[in-house]
MDTraj code that builds the backbone (N, CA, C; nanometers):
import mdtraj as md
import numpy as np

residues = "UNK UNK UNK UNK UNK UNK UNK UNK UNK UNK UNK UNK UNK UNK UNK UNK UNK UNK UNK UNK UNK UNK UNK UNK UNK UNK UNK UNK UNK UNK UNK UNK UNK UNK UNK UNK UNK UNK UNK UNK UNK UNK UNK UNK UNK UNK UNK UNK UNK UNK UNK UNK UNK UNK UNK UNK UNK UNK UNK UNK UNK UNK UNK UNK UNK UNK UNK UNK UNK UNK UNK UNK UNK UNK UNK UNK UNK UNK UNK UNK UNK UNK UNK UNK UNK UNK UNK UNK UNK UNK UNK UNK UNK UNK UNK UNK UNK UNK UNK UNK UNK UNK UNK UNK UNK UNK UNK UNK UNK UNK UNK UNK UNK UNK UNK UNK UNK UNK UNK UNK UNK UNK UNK UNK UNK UNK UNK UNK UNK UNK UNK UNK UNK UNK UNK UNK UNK UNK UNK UNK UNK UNK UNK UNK UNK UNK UNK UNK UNK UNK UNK UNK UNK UNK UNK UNK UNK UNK UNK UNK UNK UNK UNK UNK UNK UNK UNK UNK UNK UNK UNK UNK UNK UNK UNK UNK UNK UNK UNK UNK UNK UNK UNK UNK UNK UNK UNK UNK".split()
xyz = np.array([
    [0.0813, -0.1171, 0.0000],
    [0.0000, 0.0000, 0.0000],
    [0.0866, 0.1247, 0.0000],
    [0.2187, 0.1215, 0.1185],
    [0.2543, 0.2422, 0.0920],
    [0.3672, 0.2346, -0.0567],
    [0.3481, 0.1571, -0.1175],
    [0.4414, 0.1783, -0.2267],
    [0.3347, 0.2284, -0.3380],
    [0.2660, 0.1759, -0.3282],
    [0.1547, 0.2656, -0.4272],
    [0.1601, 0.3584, -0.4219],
    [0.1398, 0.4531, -0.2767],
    [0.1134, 0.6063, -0.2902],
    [0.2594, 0.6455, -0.3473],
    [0.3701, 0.5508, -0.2761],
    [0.4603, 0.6230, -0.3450],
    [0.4733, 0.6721, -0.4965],
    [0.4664, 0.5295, -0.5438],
    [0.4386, 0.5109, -0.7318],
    [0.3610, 0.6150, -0.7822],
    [0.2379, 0.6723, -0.7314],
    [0.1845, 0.7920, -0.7581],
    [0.2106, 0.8854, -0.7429],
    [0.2656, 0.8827, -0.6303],
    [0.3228, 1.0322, -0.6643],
    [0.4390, 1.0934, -0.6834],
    [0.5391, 1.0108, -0.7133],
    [0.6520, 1.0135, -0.7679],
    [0.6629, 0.9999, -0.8911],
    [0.5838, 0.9041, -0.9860],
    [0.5526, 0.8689, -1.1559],
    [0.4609, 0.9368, -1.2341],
    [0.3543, 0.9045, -1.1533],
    [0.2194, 0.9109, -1.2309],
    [0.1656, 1.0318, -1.1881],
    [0.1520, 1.1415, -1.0382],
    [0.1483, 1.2440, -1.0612],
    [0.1571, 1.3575, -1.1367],
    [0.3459, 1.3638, -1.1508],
    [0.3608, 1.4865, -1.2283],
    [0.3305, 1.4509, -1.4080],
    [0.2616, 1.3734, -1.4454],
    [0.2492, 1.3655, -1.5391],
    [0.1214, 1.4082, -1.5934],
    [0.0396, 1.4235, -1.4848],
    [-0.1598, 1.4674, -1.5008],
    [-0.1247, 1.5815, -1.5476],
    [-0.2277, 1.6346, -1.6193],
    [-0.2125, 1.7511, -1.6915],
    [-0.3631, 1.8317, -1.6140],
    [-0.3698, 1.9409, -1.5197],
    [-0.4742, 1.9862, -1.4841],
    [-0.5220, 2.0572, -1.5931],
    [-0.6497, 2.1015, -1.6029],
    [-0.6971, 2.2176, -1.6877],
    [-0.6896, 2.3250, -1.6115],
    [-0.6639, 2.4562, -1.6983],
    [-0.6428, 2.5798, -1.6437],
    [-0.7792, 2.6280, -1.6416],
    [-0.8217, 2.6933, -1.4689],
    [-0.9802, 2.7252, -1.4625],
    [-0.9349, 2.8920, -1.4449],
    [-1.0864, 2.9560, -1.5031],
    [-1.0415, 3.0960, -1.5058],
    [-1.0545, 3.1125, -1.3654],
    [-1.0358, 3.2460, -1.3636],
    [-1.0339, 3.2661, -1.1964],
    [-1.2168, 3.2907, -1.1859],
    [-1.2147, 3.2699, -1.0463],
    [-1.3691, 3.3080, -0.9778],
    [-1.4072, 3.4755, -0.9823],
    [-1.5030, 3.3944, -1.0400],
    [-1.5480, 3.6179, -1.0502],
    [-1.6052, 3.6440, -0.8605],
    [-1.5566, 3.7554, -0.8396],
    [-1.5539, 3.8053, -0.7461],
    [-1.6923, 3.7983, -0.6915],
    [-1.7134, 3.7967, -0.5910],
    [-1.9032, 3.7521, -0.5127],
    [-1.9652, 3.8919, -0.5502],
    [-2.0725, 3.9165, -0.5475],
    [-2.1535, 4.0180, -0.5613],
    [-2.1775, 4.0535, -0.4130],
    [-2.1671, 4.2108, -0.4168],
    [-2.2051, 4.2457, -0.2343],
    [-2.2550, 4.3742, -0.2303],
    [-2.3559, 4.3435, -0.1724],
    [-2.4660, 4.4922, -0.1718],
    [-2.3680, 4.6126, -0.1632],
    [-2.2805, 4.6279, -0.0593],
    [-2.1996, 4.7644, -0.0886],
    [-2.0465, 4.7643, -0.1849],
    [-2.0877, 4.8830, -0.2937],
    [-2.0062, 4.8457, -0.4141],
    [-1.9077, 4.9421, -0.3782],
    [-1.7660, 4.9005, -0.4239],
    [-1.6515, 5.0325, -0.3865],
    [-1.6282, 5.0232, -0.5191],
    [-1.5565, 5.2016, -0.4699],
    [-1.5231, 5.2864, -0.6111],
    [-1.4385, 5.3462, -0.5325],
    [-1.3873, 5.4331, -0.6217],
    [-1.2365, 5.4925, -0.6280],
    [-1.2691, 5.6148, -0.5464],
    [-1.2494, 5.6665, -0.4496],
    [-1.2824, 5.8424, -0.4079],
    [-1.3151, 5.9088, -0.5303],
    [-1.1814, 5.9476, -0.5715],
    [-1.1933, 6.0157, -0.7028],
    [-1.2523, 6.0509, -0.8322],
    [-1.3044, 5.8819, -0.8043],
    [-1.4371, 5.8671, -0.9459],
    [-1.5066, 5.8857, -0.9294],
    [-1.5693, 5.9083, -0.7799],
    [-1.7193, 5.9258, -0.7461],
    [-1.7613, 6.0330, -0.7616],
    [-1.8773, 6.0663, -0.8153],
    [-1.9280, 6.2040, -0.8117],
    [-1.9789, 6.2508, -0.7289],
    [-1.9705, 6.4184, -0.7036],
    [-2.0201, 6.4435, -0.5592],
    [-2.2069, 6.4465, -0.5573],
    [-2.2604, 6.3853, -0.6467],
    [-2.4103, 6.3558, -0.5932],
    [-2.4517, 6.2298, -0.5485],
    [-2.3239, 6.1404, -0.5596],
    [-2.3926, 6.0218, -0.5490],
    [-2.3481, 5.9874, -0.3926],
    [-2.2569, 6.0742, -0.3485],
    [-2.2367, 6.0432, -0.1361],
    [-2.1671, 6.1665, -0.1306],
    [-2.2372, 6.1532, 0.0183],
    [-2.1387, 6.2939, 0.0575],
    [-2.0504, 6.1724, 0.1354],
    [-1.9065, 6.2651, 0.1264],
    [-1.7752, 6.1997, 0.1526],
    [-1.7687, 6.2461, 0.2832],
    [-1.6946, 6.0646, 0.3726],
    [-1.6564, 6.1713, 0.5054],
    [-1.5315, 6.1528, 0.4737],
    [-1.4376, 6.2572, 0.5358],
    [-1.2876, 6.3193, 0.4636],
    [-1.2229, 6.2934, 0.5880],
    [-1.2657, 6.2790, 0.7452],
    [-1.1462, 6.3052, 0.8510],
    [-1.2340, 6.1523, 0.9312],
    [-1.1149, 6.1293, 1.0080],
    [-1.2144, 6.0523, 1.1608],
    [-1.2937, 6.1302, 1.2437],
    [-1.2700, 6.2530, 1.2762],
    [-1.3541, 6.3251, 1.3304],
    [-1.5249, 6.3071, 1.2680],
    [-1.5290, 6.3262, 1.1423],
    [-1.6508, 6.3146, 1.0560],
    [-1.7221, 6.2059, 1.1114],
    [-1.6084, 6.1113, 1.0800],
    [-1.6628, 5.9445, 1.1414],
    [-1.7499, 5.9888, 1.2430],
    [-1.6701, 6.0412, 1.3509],
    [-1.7343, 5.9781, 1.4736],
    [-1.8302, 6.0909, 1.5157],
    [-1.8424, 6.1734, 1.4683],
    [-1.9380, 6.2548, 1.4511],
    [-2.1265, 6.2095, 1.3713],
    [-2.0724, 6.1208, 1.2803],
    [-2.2239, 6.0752, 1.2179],
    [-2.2211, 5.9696, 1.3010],
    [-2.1259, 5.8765, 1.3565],
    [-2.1742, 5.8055, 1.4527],
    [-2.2532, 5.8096, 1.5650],
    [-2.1933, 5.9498, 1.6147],
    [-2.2633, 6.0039, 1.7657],
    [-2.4137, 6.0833, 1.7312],
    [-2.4124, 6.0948, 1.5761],
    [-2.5421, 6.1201, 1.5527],
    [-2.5310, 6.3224, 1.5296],
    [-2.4119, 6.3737, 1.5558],
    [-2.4077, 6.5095, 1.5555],
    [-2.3583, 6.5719, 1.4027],
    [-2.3603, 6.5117, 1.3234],
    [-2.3365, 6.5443, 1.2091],
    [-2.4299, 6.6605, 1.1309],
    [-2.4130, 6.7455, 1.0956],
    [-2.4995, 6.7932, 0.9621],
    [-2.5882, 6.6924, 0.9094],
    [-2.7213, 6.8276, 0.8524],
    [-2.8479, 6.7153, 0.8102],
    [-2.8077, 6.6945, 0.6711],
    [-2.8277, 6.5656, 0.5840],
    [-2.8365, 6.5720, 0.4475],
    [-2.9533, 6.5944, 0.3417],
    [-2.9565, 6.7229, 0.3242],
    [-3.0655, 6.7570, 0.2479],
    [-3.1261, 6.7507, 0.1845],
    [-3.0056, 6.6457, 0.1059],
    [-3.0914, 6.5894, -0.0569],
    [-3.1878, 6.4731, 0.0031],
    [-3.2042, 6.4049, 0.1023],
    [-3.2580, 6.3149, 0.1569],
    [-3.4155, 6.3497, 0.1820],
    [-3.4001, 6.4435, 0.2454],
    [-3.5576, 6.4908, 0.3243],
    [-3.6458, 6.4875, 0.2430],
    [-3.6510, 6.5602, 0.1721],
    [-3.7984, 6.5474, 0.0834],
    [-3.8663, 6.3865, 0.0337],
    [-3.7811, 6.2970, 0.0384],
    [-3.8185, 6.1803, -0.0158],
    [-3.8422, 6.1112, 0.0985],
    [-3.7736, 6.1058, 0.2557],
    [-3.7868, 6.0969, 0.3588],
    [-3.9557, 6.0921, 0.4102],
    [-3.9293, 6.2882, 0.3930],
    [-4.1001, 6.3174, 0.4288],
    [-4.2142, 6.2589, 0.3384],
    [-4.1656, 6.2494, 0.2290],
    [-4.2886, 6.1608, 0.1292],
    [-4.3162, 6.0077, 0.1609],
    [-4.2159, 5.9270, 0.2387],
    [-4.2264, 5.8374, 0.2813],
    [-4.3379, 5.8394, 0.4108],
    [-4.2941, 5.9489, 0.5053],
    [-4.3536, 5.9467, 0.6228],
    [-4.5411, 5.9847, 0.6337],
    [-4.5418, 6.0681, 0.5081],
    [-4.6882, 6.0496, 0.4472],
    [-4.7724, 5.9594, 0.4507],
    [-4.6796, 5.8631, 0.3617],
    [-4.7291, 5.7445, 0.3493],
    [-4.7615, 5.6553, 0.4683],
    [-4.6588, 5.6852, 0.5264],
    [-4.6604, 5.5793, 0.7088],
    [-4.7638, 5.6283, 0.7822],
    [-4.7526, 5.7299, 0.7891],
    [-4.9299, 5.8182, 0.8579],
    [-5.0759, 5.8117, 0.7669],
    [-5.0490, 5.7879, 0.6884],
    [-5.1847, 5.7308, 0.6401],
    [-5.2000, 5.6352, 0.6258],
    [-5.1149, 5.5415, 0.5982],
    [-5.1827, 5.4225, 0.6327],
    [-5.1912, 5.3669, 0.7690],
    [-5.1704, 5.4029, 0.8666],
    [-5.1293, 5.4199, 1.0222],
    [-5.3396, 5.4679, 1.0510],
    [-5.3500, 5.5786, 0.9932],
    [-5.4334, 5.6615, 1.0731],
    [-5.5916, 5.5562, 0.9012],
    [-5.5435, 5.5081, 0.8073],
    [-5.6563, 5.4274, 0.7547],
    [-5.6564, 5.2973, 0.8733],
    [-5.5555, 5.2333, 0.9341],
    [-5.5979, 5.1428, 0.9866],
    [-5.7149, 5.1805, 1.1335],
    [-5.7536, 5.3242, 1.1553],
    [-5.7992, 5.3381, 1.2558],
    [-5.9500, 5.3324, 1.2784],
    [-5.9704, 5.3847, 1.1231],
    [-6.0854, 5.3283, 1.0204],
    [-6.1969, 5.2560, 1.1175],
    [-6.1434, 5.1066, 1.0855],
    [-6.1813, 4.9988, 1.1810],
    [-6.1950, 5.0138, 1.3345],
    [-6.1980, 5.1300, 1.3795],
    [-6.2051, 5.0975, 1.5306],
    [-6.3068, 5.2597, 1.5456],
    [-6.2991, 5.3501, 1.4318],
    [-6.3819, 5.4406, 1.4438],
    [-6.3492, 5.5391, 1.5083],
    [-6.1575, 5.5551, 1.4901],
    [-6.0756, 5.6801, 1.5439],
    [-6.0334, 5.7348, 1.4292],
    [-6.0294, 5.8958, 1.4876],
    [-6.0056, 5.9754, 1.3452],
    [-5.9557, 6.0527, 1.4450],
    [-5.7804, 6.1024, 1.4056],
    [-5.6771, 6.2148, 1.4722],
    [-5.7136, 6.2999, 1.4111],
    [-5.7124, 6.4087, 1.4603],
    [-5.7450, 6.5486, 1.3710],
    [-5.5941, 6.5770, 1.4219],
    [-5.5816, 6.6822, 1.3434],
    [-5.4147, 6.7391, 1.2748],
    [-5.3205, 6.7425, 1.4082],
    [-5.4445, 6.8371, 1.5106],
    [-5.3267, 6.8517, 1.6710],
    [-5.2421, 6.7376, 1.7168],
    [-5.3518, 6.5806, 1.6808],
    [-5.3252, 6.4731, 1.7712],
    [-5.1933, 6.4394, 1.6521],
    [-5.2448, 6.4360, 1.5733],
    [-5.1217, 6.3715, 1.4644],
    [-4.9855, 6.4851, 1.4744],
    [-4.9824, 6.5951, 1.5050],
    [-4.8949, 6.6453, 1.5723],
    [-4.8161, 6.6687, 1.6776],
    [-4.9173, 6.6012, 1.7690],
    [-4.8316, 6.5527, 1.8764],
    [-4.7617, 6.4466, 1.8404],
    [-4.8193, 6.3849, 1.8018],
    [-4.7050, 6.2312, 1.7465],
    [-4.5866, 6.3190, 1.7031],
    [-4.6148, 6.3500, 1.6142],
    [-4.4811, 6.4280, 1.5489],
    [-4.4149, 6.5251, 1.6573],
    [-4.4362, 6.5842, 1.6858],
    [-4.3324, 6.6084, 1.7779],
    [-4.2847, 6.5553, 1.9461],
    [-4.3601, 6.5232, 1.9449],
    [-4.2933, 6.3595, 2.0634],
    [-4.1565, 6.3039, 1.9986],
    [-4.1775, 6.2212, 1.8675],
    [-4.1138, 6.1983, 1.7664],
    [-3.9659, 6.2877, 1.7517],
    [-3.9913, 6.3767, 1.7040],
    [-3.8898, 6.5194, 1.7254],
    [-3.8081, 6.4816, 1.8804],
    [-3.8790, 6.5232, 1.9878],
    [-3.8152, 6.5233, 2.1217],
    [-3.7656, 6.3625, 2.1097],
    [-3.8144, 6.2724, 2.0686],
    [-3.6820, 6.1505, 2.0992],
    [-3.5912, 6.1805, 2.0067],
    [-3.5954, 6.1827, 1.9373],
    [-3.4937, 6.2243, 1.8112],
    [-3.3634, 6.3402, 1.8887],
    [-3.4272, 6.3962, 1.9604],
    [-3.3405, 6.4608, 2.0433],
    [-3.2458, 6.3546, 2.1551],
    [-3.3303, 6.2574, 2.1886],
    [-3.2349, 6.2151, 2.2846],
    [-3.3780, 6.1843, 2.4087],
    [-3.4996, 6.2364, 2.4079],
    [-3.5560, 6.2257, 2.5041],
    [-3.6915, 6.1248, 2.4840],
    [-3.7459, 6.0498, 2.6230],
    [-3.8125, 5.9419, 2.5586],
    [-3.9897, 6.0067, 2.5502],
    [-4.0404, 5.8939, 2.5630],
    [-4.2084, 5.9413, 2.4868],
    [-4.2683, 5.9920, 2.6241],
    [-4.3563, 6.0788, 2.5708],
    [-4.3817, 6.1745, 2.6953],
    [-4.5501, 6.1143, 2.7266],
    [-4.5684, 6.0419, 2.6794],
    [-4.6837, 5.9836, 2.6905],
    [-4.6951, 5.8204, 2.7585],
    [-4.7948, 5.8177, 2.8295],
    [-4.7967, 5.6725, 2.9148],
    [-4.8506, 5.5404, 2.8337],
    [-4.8705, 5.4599, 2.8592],
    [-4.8924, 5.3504, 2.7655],
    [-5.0697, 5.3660, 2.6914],
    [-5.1092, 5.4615, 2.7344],
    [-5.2693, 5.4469, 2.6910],
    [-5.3266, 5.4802, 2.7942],
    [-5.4233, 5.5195, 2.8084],
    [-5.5349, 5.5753, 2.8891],
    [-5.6475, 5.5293, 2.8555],
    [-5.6558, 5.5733, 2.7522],
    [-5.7746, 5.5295, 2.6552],
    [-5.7563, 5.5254, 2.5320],
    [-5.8325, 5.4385, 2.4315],
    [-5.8289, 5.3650, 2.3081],
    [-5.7558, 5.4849, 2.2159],
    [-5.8114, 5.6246, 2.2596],
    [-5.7675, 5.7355, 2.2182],
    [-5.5961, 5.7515, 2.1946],
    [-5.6042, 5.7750, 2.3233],
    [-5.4110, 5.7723, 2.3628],
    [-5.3126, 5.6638, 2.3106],
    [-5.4084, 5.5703, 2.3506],
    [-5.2941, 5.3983, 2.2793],
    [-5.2820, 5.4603, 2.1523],
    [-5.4028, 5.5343, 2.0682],
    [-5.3967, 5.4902, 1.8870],
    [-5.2795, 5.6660, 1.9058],
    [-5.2614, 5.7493, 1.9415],
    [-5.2110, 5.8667, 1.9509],
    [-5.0679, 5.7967, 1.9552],
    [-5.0400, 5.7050, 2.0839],
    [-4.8874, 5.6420, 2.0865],
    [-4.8650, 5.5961, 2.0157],
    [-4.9246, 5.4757, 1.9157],
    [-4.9179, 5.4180, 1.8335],
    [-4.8450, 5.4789, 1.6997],
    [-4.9399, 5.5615, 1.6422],
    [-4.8808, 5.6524, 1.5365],
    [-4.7329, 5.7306, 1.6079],
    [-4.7025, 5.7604, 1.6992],
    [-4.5804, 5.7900, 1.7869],
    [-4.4691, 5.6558, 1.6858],
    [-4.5192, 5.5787, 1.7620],
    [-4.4294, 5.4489, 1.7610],
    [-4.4172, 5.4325, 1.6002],
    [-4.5130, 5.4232, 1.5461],
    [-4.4908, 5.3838, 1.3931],
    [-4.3568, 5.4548, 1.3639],
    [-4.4120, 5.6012, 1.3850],
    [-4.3367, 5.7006, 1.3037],
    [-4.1535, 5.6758, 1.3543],
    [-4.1426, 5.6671, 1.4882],
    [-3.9812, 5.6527, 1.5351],
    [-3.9421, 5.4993, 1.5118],
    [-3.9949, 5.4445, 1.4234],
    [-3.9202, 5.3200, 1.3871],
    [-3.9014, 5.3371, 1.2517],
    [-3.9068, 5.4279, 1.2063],
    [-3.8565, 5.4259, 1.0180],
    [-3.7132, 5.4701, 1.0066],
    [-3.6510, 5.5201, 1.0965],
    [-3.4923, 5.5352, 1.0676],
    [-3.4449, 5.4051, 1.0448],
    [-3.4969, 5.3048, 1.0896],
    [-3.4310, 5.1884, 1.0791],
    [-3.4466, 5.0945, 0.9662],
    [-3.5340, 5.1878, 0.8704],
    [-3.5917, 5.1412, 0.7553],
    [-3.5204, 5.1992, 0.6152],
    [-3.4324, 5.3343, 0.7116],
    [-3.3714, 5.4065, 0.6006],
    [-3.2540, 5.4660, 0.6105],
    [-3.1876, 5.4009, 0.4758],
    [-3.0405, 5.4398, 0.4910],
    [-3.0291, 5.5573, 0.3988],
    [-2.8603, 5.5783, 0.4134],
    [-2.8113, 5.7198, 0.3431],
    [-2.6466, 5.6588, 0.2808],
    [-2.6344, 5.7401, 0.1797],
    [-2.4826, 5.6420, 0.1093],
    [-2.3295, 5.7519, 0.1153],
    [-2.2896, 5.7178, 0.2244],
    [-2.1819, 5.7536, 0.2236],
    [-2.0448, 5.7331, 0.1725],
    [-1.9468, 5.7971, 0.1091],
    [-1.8029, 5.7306, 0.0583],
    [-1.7032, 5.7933, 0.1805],
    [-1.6590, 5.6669, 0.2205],
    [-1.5738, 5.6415, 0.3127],
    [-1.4257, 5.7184, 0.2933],
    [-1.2702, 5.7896, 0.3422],
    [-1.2176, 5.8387, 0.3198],
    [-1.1232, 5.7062, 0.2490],
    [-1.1275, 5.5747, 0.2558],
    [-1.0869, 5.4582, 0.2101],
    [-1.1158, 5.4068, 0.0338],
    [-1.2372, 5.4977, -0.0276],
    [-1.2904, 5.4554, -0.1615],
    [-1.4044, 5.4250, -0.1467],
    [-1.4452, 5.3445, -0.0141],
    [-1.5989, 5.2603, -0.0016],
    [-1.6962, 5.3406, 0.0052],
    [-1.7867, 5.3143, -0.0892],
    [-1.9279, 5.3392, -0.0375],
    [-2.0134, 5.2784, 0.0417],
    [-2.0664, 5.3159, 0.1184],
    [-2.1145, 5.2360, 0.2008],
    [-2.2638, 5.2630, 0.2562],
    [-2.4039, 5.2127, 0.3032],
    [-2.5168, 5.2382, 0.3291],
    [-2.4920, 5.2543, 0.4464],
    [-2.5376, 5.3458, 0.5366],
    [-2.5074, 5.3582, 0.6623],
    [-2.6740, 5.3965, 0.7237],
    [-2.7206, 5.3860, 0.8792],
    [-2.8588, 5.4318, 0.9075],
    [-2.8808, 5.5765, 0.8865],
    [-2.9798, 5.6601, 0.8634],
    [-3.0035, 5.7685, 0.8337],
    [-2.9545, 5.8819, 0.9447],
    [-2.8899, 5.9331, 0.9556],
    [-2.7974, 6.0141, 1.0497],
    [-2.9261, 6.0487, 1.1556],
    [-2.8770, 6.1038, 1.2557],
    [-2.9723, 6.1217, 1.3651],
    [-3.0396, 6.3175, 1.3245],
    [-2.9725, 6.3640, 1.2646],
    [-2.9430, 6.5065, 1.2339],
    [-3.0586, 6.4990, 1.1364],
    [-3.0499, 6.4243, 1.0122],
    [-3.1341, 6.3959, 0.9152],
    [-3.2346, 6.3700, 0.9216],
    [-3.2515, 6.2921, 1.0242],
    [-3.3676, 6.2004, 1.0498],
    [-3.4643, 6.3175, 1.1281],
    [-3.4035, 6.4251, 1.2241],
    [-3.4283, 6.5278, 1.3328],
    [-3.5138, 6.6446, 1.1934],
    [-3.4311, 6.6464, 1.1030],
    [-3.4670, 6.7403, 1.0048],
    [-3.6069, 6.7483, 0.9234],
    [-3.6061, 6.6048, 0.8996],
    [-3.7202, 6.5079, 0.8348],
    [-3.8577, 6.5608, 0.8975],
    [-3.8364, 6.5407, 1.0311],
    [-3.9472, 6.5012, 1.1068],
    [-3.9530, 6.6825, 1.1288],
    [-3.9034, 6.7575, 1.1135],
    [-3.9105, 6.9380, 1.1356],
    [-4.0146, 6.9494, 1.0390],
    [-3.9320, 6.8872, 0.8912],
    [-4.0238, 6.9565, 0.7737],
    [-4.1644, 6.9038, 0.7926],
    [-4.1861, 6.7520, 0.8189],
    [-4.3315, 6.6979, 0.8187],
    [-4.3861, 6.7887, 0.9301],
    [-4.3424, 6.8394, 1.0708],
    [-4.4427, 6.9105, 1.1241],
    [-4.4792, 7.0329, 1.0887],
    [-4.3217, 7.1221, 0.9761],
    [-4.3911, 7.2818, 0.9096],
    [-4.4906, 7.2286, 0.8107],
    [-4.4831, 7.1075, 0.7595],
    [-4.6115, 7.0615, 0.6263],
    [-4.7380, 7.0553, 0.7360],
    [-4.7349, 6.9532, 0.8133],
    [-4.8399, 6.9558, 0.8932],
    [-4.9390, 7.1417, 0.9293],
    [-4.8538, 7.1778, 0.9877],
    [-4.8957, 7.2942, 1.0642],
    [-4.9395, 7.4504, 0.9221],
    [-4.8647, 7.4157, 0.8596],
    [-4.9056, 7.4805, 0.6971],
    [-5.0394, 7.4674, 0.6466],
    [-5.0394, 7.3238, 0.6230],
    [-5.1990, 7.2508, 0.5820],
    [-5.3034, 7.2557, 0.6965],
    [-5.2566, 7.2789, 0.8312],
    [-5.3988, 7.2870, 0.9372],
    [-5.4394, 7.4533, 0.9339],
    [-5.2931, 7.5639, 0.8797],
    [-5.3857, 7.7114, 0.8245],
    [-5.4326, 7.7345, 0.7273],
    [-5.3961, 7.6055, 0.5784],
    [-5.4709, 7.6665, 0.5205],
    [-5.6073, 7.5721, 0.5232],
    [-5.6465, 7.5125, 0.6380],
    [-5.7829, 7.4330, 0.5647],
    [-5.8557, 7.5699, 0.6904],
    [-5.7773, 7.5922, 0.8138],
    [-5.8819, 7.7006, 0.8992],
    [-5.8910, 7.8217, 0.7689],
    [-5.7952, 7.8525, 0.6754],
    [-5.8302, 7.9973, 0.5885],
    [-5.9253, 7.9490, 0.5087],
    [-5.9590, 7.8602, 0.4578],
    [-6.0644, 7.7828, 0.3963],
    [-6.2227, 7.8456, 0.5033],
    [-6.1908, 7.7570, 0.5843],
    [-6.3216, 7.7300, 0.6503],
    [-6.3585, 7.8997, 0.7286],
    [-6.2973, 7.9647, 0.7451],
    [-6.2871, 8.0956, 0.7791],
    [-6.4079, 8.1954, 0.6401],
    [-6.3234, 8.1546, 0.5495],
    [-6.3517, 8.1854, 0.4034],
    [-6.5386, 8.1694, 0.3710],
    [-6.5193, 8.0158, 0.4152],
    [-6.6496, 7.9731, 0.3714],
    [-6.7561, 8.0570, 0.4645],
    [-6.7435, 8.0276, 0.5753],
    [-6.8841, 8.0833, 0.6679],
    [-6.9091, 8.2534, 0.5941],
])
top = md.Topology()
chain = top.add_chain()
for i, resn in enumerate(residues, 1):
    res = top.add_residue(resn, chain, resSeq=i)
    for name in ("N", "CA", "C"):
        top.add_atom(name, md.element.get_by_symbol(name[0]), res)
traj = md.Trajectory(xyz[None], top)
């Protein structure tokens, strides 16, 4: 037996002829790198120092602007279908209550928690509720940063951004509750 292995691989080994395989194409991976240099400045804002780093880490970064508007069009969407599911139970927020959500929302975004108790009544639960919907969508939405390394990378929606977001939906909010009172003012 052990002269066999020898015989093989001393004779009959180097004589196999392998085929040459191309190489493996590289795996596909959700975050694609590029060169700093090639990137254009609309497609990430670049962080340039470690300071930057640890700055969008800690959440104190500058808001990104190009973001918000598509942000707030999202959050539209999350409040109405939030406030259609209420439909079924025969609750309807008028603008104040849906503004408190929103800025509850705002104050955690700051750092501080919900200023409201678990429910009182069917009222309050559906008031927290829309609360709650609304402060779980950062986690739904990223922002694309290029790393000072080449990488681009998806990162969670900065805390700054996210703070900004939720500003504009309450000046939209509070906009649309004067002009439906200049309306109804109008009419009588």
């Amino acid at each position: 037996m052990m002269e066999e292995a020898l015989l093989l691989q001393k004779i009959i080994l180097p004589f196999i002829v392998l085929p040459i395989l191309p190489p493996m194409p590289a795996p596909r991976r959700e975050i694609q790198v590029r060169h700093a240099a090639g990137a254009p400045e609309s497609v990430a804002a670049v962080i340039r120092t470690e300071r930057e780093l640890e700055k969008l880490i800690a959440g104190e970064s500058t808001a990104d602007t190009r973001q918000i508007s598509a942000v707030v069009s999202k959050l539209h969407v999350v409040i109405a279908d939030y406030l259609d599911s209420g439909k079924s139970l025969k609750i309807t927020l008028s603008a104040v209550e849906i503004l408190s959500a929103v800025e509850a929302a705002i104050r955690e975004a700051c750092g501080q928690p919900s200023p409201w108790p678990d429910g009182a009544d069917a009222r309050t639960f559906f008031v927290h509720g829309l609360y709650d919907e609304i402060i779980q969508q950062p986690s739904n939405i990223f922002e694309t940063k290029l790393f000072p390394d080449g990488t681009e990378r998806y990162i969670p929606i900065s805390r700054s951004t996210w703070k900004a977001c939720l500003e504009k939906l309450r000046g939209q909010i509070i906009e649309s509750g004067l002009k439906i009172a200049k309306k109804r003012a109008g009419a009588d």
